[in-house]
C-alpha atoms as one frame of an Amber mdcrd trajectory, in Angstrom:
protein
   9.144-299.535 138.249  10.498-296.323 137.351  12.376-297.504 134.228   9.290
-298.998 133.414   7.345-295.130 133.630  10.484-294.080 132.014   9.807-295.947
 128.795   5.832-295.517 128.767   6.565-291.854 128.823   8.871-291.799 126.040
   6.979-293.824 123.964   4.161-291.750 124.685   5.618-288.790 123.419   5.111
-289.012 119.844   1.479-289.708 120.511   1.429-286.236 122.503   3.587-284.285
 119.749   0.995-285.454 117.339  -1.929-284.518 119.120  -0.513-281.283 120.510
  -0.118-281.067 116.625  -3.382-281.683 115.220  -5.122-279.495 118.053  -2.380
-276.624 116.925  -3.985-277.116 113.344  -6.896-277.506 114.202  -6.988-273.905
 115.903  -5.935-272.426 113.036  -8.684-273.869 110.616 -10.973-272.281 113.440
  -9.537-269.271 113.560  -9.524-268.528 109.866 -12.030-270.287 108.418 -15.616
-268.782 108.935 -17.175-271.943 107.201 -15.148-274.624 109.305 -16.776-272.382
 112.646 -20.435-272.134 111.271 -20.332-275.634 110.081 -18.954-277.071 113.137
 -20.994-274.531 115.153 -24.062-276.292 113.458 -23.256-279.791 113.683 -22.225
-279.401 117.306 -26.071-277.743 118.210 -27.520-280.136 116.280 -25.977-282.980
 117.753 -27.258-281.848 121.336 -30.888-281.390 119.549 -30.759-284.803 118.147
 -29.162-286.368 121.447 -31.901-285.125 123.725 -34.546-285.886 121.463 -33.520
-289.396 121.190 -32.999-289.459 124.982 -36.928-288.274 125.443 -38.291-290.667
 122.128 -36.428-293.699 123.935 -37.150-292.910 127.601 -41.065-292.343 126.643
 -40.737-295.518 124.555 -39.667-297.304 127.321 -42.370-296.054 129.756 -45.104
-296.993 126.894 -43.783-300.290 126.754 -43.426-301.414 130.263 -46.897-299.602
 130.596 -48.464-301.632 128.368 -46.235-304.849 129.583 -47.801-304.121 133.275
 -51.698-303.811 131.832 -51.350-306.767 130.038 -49.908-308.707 132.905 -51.979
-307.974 134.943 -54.686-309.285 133.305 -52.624-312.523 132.881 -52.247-312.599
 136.376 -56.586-311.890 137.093 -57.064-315.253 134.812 -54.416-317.309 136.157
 -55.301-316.320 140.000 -59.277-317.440 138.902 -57.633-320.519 137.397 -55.551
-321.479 140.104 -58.375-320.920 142.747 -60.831-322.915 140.729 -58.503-326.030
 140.777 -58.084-325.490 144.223 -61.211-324.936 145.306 -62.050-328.456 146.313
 -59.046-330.016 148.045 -58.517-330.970 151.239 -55.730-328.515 152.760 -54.591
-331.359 154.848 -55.288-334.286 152.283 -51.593-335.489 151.200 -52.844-334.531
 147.358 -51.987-330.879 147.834 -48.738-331.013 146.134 -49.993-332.816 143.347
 -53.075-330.057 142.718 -50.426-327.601 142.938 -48.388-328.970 140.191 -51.786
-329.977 138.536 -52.963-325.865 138.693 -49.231-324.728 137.702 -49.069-327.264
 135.032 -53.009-325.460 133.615 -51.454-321.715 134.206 -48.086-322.582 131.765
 -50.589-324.567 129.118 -53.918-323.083 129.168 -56.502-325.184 126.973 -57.764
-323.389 123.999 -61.370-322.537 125.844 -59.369-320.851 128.567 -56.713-317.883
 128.884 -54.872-318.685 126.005 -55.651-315.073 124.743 -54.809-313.602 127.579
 -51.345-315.528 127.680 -51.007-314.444 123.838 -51.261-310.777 124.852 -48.634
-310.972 128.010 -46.250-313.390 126.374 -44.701-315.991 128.013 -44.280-316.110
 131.783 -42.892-318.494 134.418 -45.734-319.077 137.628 -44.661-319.538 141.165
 -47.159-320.987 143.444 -46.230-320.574 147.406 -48.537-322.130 150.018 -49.339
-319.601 152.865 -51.227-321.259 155.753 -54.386-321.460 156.361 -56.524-318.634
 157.629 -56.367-318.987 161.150 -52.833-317.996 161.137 -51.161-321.688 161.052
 -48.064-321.551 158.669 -48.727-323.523 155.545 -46.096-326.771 154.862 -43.838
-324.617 152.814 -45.206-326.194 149.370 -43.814-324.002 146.592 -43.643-324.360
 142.797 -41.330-322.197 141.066 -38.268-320.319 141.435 -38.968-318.531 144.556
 -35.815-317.138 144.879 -36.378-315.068 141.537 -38.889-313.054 143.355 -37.845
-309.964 145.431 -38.467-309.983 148.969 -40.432-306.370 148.719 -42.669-307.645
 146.732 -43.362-311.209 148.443 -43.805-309.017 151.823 -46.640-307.290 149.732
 -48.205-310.114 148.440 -48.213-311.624 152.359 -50.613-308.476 153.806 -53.113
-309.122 150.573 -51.763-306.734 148.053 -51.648-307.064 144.519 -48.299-306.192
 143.387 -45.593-305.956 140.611 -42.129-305.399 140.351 -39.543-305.377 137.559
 -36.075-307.255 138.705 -33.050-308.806 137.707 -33.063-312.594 137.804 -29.973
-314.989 136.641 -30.695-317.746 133.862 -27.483-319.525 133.584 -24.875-317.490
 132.588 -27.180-314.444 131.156 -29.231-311.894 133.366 -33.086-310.914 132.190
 -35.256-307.863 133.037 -38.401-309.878 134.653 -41.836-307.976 135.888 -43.107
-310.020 138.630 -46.745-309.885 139.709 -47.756-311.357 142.647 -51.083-311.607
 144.538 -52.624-314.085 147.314 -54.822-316.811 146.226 -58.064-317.998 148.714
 -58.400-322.039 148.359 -60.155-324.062 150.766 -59.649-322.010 153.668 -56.021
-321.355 152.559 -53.945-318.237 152.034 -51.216-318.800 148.881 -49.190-316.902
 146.866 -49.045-316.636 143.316 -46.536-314.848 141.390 -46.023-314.708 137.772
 -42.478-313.702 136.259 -42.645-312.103 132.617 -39.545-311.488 131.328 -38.472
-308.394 128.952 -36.784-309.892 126.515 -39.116-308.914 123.674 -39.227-305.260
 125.055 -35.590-304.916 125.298 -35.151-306.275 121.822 -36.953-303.586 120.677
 -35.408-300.740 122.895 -32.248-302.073 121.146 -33.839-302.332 117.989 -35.188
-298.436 118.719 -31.929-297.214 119.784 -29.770-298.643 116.948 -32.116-296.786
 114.213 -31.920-293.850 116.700 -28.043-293.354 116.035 -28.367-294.563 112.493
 -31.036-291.991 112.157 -29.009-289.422 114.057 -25.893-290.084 112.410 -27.196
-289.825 108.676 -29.328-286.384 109.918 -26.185-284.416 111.472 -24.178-285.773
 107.593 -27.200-284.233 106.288 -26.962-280.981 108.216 -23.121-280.713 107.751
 -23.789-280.560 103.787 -26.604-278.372 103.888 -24.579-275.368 106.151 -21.524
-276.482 104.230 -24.166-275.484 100.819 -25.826-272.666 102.227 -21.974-271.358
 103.879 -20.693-271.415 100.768 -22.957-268.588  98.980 -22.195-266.938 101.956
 -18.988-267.356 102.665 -17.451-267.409  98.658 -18.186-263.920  98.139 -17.063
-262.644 101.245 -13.818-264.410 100.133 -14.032-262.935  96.696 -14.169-259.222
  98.503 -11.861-260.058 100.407  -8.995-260.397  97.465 -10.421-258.077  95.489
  -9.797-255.673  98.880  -6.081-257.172  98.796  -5.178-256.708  95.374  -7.217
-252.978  95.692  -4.435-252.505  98.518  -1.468-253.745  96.641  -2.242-250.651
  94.106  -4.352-252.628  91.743  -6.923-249.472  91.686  -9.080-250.581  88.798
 -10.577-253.816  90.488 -14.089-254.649  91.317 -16.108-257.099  92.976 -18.139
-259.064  90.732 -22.170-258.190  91.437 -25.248-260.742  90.813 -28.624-260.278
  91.692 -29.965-257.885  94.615 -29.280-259.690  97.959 -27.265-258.557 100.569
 -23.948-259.571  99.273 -25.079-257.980  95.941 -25.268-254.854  97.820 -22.222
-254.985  99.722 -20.170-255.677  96.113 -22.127-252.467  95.593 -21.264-250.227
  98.163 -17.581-251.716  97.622 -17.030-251.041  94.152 -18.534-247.153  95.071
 -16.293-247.205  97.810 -13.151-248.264  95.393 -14.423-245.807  92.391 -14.652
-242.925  95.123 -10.723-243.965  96.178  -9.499-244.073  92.993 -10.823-240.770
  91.677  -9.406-239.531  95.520  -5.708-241.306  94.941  -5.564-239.561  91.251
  -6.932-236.326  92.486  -3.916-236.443  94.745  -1.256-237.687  92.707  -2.125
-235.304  90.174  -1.649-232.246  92.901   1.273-233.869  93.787   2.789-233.920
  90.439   1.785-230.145  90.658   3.593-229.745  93.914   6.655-231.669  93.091
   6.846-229.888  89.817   6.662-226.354  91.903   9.031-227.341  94.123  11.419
-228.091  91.419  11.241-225.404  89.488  11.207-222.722  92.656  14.089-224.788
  93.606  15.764-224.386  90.191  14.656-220.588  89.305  15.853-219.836  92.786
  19.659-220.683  92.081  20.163-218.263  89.595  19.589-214.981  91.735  21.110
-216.953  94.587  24.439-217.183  92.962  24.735-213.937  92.061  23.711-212.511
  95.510  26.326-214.884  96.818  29.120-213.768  94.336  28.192-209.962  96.099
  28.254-210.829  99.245  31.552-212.643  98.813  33.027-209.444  97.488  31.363
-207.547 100.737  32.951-210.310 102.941  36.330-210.228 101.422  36.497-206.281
 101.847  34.692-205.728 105.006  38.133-204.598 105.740  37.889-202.014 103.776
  34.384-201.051 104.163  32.947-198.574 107.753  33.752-200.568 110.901  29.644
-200.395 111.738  28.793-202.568 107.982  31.398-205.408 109.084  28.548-206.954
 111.074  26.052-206.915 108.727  28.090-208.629 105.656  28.914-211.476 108.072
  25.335-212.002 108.747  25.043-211.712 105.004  27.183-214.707 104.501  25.892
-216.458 107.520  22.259-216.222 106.344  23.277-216.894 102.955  24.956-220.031
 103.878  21.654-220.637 105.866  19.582-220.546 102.892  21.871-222.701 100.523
  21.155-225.445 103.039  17.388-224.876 102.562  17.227-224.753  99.231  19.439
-227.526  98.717  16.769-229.296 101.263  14.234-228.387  98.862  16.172-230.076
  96.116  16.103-233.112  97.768  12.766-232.935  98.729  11.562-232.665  94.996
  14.149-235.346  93.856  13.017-237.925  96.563   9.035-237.352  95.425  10.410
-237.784  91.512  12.044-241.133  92.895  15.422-240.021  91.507  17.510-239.949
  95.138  20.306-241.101  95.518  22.283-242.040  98.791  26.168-240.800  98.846
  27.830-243.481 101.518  30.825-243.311 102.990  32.824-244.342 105.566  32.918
-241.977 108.044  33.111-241.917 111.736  29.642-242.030 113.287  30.623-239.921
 116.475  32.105-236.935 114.152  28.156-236.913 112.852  26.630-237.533 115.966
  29.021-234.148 117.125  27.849-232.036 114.465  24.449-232.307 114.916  25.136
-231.355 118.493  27.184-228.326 117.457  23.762-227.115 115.487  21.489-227.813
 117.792  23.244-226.237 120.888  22.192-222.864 120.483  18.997-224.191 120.848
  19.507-226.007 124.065  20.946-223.138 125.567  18.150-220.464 124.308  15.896
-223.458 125.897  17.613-224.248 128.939  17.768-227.240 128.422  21.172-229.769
 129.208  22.434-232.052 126.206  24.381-234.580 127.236  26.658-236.952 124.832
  27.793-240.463 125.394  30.232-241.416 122.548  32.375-244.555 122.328  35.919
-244.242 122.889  37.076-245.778 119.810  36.200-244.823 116.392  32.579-245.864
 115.217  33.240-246.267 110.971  30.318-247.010 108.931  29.293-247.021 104.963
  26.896-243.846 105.648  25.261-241.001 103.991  26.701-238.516 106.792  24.893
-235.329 105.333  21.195-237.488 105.868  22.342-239.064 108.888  22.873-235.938
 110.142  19.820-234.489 109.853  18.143-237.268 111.469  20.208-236.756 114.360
  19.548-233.224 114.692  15.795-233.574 114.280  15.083-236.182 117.271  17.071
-233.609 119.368  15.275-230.672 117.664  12.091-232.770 118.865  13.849-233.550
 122.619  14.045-230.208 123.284  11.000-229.017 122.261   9.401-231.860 123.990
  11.610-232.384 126.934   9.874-229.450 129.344  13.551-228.219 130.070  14.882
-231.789 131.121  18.254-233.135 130.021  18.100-234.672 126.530  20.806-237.530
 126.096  22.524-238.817 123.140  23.903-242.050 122.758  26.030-243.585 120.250
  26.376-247.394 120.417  27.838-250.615 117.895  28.678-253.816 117.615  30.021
-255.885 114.889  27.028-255.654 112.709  24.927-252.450 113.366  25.600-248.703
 114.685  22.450-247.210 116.771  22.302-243.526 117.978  19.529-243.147 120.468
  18.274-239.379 121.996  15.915-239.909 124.846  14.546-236.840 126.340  12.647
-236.981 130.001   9.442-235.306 128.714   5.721-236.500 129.388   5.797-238.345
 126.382   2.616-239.174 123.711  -0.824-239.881 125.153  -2.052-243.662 124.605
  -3.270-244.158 120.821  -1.219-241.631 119.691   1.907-242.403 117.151   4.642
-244.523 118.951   7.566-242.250 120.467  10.737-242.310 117.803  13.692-241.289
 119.908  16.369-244.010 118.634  17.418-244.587 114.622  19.394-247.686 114.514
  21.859-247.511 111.312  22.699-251.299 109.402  25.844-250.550 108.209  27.890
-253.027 105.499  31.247-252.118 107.213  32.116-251.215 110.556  36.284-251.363
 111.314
């Protein structure tokens, strides 16, 4: 038995992948398709609509035809109890021809003569009697003379018919191997001092065929009216949902840098409107994007040439102060301070305006990285050596966990550098006189140098917290 599970689960399992599959892609139509969700949206509404409609047209249907099924039998059953009692009338309860006057009056109710009920038969349809002798009035049981199918009627409604009601009932009877819908109407009949029973069973064949008949153009109808909806949201969707597609490349290729499209605009609706207020938006971007490049242009081309007319004096202040340096020897003992803070300084401002160089050559696009293989920790130490006077000024600890071995990587040392030393620049201005920590780590493919200070950090929604640069490097021995 559990082999047996075994295999039905297995071969189950295909079935599942597929379906797990088809829901999977059937989640993402939803989710990205606006027209797929309003069109399904619609047919799904519009299914309930048309379901409980049909449930209400069928159900009052149904009432309106066993209504009128009930009227008309029970005018059927008025004629044939007036029938019955007039052939009854005149016989002798005890006289041996009872049976046979039963039969007779049975025989009259299943084929009326033409001066008779045959209308009123025409109207109910066909119907099977049942003819019961009940006693006679004094309370003596009768001889148990029926004609019918007795057993076809229910009990409630022969206990009815016994205390003088008239009364009808629909039931289930069994004709061979098929089961009909029958109303039954029963009512006593007075003969000759004699109580009987006469029920007549109409069945609902006819009425059923035409529930059917009701039901199948129902769905048909249904059917054919939620194909209909589907390609009229699907149509009116599409005027929607076509230029909000159109937008939404024109948006995308507006991104990419593609500054001079537009959206297409027709007519004056709403959609004409939004192309409208997009292609103002875009114009008003565009002018905004040039207006900027343009002052950039003017600010890279300031930088530059500050940068460049800045060299000139530069050198020659540095060839003095050289001299001053070399023969501060020479010079008072109080001016040997100030010409190494001449050098210092000067040294100072080489590295900013070589900065500034690299500024203006990185916004001209012209930058280029000098790699080499170098030993990560020496650059990690460096940038510790220049920011220590800081941390002491500050307060603040710096602590430094370097590898043991050597960390070698294809780097631009001078840029790495910096990096380094502005995240712990940043530590210690952010770290509220905590420890800052760096941390030098590698494997076989990457180097990573991570500073972590122990501040309160950035308040939600702010920009995410940069403390670690992690360095791909093409060779690490």
């Amino acid at each position: 038995m559990t082999a047996f599970a075994g295999r039905a689960i297995e071969a189950l399992r295909p079935a599942v992948a597929a379906a797990r599959e088809l829901t999977a892609v059937a989640g993402a139509v939803w989710r990205r398709s606006l027209k797929a969700r309003v069109i399904s949206s619609t047919v799904a509404l519009s299914s309930t609509v048309v379901l409980v409609l049909g449930m209400v047209l069928q159900a009052q249907l149904a009432q309106r035809l066993i209504e009128n099924k009930t009227q008309a039998a029970l005018l059927q059953a008025d004629n044939s109890r007036i029938l019955v009692e007039s052939e009854l009338s005149a016989v002798d309860p005890t006289s041996a021809s009872l049976p046979a006057r039963l039969t007779t009056a049975v025989d009259r109710l299943t084929n009326p003569d033409p001066a008779g009920s045959a209308s009123a038969t025409a109207s109910a349809g066909a119907f099977e009697p049942v003819l019961v002798d009940g006693g006679d009035s004094s309370g003596e049981a009768g001889s148990g003379q029926r004609i019918g199918p007795l057993e076809d009627v229910p009990a409630v409604l022969q206990s009815a018919v016994e205390r003088g009601a008239l009364a009808h009932k629909i039931t289930t009877v069994q004709r061979g191997s098929h089961s009909v819908i029958t109303l039954a109407v029963g009512m006593p009949v007075a003969s000759a001092g004699r109580t009987m029973q006469l029920y007549l069973l109409f069945p609902l064949t006819a009425e059923q065929r035409t529930l059917t008949l009701v039901q199948s153009t129902l769905v048909v109808g249904g059917v054919v009216l939620l194909v209909l909806i589907a390609g009229i949201a699907s149509l009116v969707t599409r005027q929607v949902v076509v230029p909000i597609r159109q937008a939404a490349e024109v948006a995308e290729r507006f991104a990419d840098g593609h500054l001079d499209e537009r959206m297409p605009v027709v007519g004056e609706d709403d959609i004409a409107r939004l192309g409208t207020s997009f292609n103002e938006m875009a114009a008003s971007i565009q002018r905004q994007i040039r207006q900027l490049e343009e002052f950039g242009e003017l600010q890279r081309g300031f930088t530059s040439d500050v940068s460049h007319e800045l060299r000139t004096p530069l050198t020659t202040v540095r060839m003095a102060a050289d001299l001053l340096y070399e023969s501060r020897d020479k010079l008072h003992p109080v001016l040997h301070r100030p010409a190494e803070l001449l050098v210092r300084e000067l040294d100072r401002f080489e590295t900013l305006l070589a900065d500034l160089l690299e500024i203006s050559r990185l916004d001209a696009g012209v930058a280029e990285l000098h790699s080499e293989t170098v030993d990560v920790r020496t650059t990690a130490t460096q940038a510790i050596a220049l920011v220590q006077p800081v941390a002491d000024q500050a307060g603040t600890p710096l602590e430094v966990d370097l590898p043991e071995i050597e960390v070698l990587a294809d780097i631009d040392s001078r840029r790495v550098e910096r990096i380094v030393r502005n995240l712990l620049t940043n530590a210690l201005d952010h770290g509220e006189g905590r420890p800052v920590k760096l941390t030098v780590a590698a494997d076989e493919k990457a180097v990573a140098v991570l500073v972590r200070d122990h501040g309160v950090g950035l308040q939600p929604g702010q920009q995410e917290d940069r403390k670690s640069t992690r360095l791909n490097s093409s060779h690490i021995t």
